[in-house]
N, C-alpha and C positions, 0 to 999 in steps of 0.2 A: 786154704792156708798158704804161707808165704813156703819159701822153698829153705827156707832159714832155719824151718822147724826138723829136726829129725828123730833119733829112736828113743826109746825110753828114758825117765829122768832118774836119773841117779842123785842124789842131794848131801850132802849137806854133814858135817859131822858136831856133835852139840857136844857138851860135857853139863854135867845134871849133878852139878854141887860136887864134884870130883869122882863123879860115876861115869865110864861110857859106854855107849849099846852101839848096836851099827844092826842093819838088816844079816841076818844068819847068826848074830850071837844070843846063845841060849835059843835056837831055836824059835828066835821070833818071826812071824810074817806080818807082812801089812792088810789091815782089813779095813773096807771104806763103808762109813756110816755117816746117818743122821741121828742128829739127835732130838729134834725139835718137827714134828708134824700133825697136822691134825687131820678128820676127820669130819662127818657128817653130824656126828655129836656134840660138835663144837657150836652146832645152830648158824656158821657161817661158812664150814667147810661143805667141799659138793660130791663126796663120795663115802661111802661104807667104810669101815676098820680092814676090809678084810681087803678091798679092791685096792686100797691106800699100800697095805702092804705087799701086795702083789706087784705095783709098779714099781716100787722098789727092787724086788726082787727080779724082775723081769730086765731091771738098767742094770744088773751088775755087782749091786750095792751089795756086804757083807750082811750089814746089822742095821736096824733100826728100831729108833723109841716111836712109840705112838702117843706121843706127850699131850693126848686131851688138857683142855681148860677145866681141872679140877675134880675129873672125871679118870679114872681107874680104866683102862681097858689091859686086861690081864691076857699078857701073850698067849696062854694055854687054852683059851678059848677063840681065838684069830684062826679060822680055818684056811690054809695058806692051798694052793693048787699044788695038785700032785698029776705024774710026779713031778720032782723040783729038782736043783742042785742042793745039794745038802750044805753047804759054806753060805747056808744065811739062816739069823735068826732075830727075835725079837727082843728086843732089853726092855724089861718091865722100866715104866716110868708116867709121872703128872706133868703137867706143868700148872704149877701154883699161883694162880690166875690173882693176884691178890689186890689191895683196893691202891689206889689211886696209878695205876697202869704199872708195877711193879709187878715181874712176871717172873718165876724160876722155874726152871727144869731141875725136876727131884730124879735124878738116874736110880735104879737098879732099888725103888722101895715098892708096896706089894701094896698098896692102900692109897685112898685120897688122905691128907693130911690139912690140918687146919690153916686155912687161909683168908680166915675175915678178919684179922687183928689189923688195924687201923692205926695209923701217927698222922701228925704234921708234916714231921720229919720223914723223909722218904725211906732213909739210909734205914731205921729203925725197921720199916718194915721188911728190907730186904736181908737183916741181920735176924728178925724172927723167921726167915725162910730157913736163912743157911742151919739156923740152929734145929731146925724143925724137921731137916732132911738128915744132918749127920745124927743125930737123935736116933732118926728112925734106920738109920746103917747105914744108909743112900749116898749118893755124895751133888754136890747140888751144882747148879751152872745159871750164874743170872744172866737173864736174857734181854736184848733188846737194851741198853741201856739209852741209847737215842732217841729212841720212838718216844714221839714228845716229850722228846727232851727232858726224860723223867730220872735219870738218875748222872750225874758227871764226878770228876774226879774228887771232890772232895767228901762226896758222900761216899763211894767206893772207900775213899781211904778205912772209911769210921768202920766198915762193914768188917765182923772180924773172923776168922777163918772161912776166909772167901778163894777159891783155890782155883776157880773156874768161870771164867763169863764168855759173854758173846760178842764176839772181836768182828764179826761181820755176820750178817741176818740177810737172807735174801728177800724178805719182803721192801717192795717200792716206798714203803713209807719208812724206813729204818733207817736213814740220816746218819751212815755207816762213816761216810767220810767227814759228817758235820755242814757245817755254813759258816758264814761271817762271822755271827755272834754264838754261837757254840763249836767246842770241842766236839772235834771224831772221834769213835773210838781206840782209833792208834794211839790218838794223842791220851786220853785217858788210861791209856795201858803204860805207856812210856813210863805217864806221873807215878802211876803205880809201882812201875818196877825199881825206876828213880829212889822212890821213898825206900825200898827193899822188903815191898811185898811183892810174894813169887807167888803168881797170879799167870796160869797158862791161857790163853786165847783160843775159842771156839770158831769156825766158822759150821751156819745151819741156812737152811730154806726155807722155814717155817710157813710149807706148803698148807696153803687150803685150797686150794682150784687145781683140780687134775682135770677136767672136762672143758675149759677152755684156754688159749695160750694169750693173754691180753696184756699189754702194757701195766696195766693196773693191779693184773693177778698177782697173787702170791703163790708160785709155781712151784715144782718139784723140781731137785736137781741143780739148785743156782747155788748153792755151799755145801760144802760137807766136811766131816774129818778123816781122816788116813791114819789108824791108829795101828800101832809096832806092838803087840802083843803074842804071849806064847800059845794060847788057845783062842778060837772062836766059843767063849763062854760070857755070857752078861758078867761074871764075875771078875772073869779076865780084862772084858773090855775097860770097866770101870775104873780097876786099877791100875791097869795103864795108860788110862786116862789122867788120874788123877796125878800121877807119879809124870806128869807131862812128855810122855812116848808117842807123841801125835805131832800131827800139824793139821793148818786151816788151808782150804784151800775152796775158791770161787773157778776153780778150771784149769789151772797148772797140775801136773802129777808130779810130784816128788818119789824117790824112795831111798835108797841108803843113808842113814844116819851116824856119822862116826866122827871124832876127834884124836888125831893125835900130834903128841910132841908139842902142845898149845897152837895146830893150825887147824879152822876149820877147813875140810877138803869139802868141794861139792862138785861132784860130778852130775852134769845135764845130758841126760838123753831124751831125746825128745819126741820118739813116735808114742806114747801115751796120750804124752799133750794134744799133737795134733789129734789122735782119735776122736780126744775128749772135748777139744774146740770144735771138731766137726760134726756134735750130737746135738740138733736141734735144740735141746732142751736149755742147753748150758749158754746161757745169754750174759754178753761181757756188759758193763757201764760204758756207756758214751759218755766221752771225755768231756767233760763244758754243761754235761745237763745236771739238773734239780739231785739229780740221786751221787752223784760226782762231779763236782764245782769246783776250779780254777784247780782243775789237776792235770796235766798234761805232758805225760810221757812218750817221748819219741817209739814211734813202731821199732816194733822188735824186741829183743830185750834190755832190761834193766834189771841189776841185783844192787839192793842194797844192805848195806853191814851195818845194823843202827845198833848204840850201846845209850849208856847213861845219857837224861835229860832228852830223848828222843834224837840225839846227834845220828846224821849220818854219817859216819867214818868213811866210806869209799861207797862210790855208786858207779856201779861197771857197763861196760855194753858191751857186755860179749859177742862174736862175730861166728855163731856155729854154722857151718855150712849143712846143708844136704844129703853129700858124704859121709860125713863125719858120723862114729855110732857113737861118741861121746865128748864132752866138752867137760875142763874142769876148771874151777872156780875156788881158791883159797885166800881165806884170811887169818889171820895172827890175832889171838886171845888176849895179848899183849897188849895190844892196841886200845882193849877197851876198858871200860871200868863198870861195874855194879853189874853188866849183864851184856850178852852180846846178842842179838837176832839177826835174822836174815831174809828180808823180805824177796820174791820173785814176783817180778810184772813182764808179763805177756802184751804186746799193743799190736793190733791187726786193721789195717785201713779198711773202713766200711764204703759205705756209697757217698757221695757226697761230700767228699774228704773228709767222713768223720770218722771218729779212732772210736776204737772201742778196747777196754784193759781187762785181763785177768791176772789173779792172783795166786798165791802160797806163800804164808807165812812158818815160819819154825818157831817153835817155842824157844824162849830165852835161855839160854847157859848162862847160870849163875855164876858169877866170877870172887872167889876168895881173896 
């Protein structure tokens, strides 16, 4: 790691429709999960439910779903190694494998639920998901909207209490930042927020190969969420999922959440990060290839404050030394309109002069 990086990340302060949280109010902590992984039952993943959830628990991670394709694996029979740390658990969940590659994660419901219902129209079947998981209590997260190019912003628009998707999927064929002739998913979340649906962004791994580490694989540990909630409870998790007390992140560590006086403050400390760029597993996008195209940010950092129509209001580069155990980073509420976010990119020189980027996104503060 460069010498640039230092102690932990302090982040970021949001306002949630004229609510605000910050790490220590009410007692909340941050807990790190996926939400999207499979197993051997999936007929394409290469390990057991049980081993799947152990590597989880063995990196660190709080929580995880075991989102089978259409298949139920009920946490209370996952026999987990003992003994353990007690701060991880399992969040029941499917993912609704449904027909023409429209795929959702059902959080926190107790059952396979119906997923052969069929359209033309894509949007329709992604709208008998949502409706199909809040039904059943759950609360849903559509996933992968890029992977062949099966769902884009004006199908999302039609889809109606849709409160959750997949802003970044670390599987190699998920087309996260898009191409020439398709929208990325940023871009798709922008439109969305633009129009004034409040629609929070996922990042997941949607690991199937824990037995080999391949270009091709769809590995463990390339996304996850960082969720601010007051218990380690599936219950908890979910709702502070839904009520967007989270962020995405592909290898940046975040933490402090807080707004005030209409500035966002963000404070960056950076030995997390470097931890966390230093763990094999967690593999950045090279700048210029197939999975990240004609994106190229200078090494080191970059923040950006994006609001309404995907505008980037200010793109900073902060200069944090070494030294330093905190760096801080504010912008003005003022500034924006419909929504404000805040993206964080990490870029570290590979071999060959190639860069390689990581990520953390924050969820949008709605703006009145």
């Amino acid at each position: 790691m460069q010498n640039k990086m230092c102690s932990v990340l302090s982040l970021v302060a949001l306002l949630w429709a004229g609510q605000t949280f910050a790490l220590g109010a009410n007692k909340t902590q941050w807990y790190r999960g996926n939400t999207h992984s499979h197993t051997i039952l999936s007929g394409h993943g290469d390990t057991a439910p049980e081993q799947v959830a152990a590597w989880y628990l063995d990196h660190g991670y709080n929580f995880l779903v075991l989102s089978e394709h259409n298949k139920f694996i009920d946490p209370t029979k996952v026999v987990l190694p003992t003994p353990r740390r007690a701060d991880f658990i399992l969040v029941p969940g499917v993912e609704l494998t449904g027909k023409q590659s429209v795929h959702t994660t059902a959080l926190n419901v107790k059952k396979v639920l119906p997923w052969h219902f069929d359209h033309p129209e894509r949007w329709r079947i992604a709208a008998e998901h949502v409706r199909l998981i809040n039904e059943a209590g759950g609360k849903a997260i559509l996933n992968h909207p890029t992977w062949k190019w099966t769902l884009g912003l004006e199908d999302l628009m039609l889809v109606e209490k849709l409160e959750m998707f997949e802003l970044y999927n670390g599987a190699p064929d998920s087309h996260n930042h898009g191409d020439l002739t398709h929208d990325g998913t940023e871009k798709i979340w922008d439109g969305m927020l633009t129009a004034g649906k409040k629609v929070f962004g996922v990042a997941s791994d949607d690991a199937h190969q824990f037995q080999s580490y391949n270009p091709g694989d769809s590995n463990p540990g390339s996304g996850w969420v960082m969720v601010q909630a007051k218990e380690l409870t599936a219950d908890a998790i979910v709702k502070a999922m839904s009520e967007g007390h989270f962020y995405a992140s592909s290898g940046v560590v975040l933490s402090e959440i807080e707004k005030k006086h209409h500035q966002f403050s963000v404070v960056v400390d950076l030995a997390e990060t470097e931890k966390m760029l230093d763990k094999k597993y967690v593999v950045g996008h090279l700048q210029g290839s197939d999975s990240h195209p004609h994106i190229n940010y200078p090494a080191g950092w970059t923040v950006e404050w994006i609001s309404a129509g995907g505008k980037i209001l200010k793109s900073e580069r902060p200069t944090w030394s070494a030294k330093d155990l905190s760096g801080t980073i504010s912008f003005s509420t003022k500034e924006a309109q419909t929504y404000l976010r805040a993206k964080f990119i990490f870029v570290r020189e590979k071999k060959a002069g190639q860069k390689e980027a990581f990520y953390a996104w924050t969820q949008p503060a709605f703006l009145k």
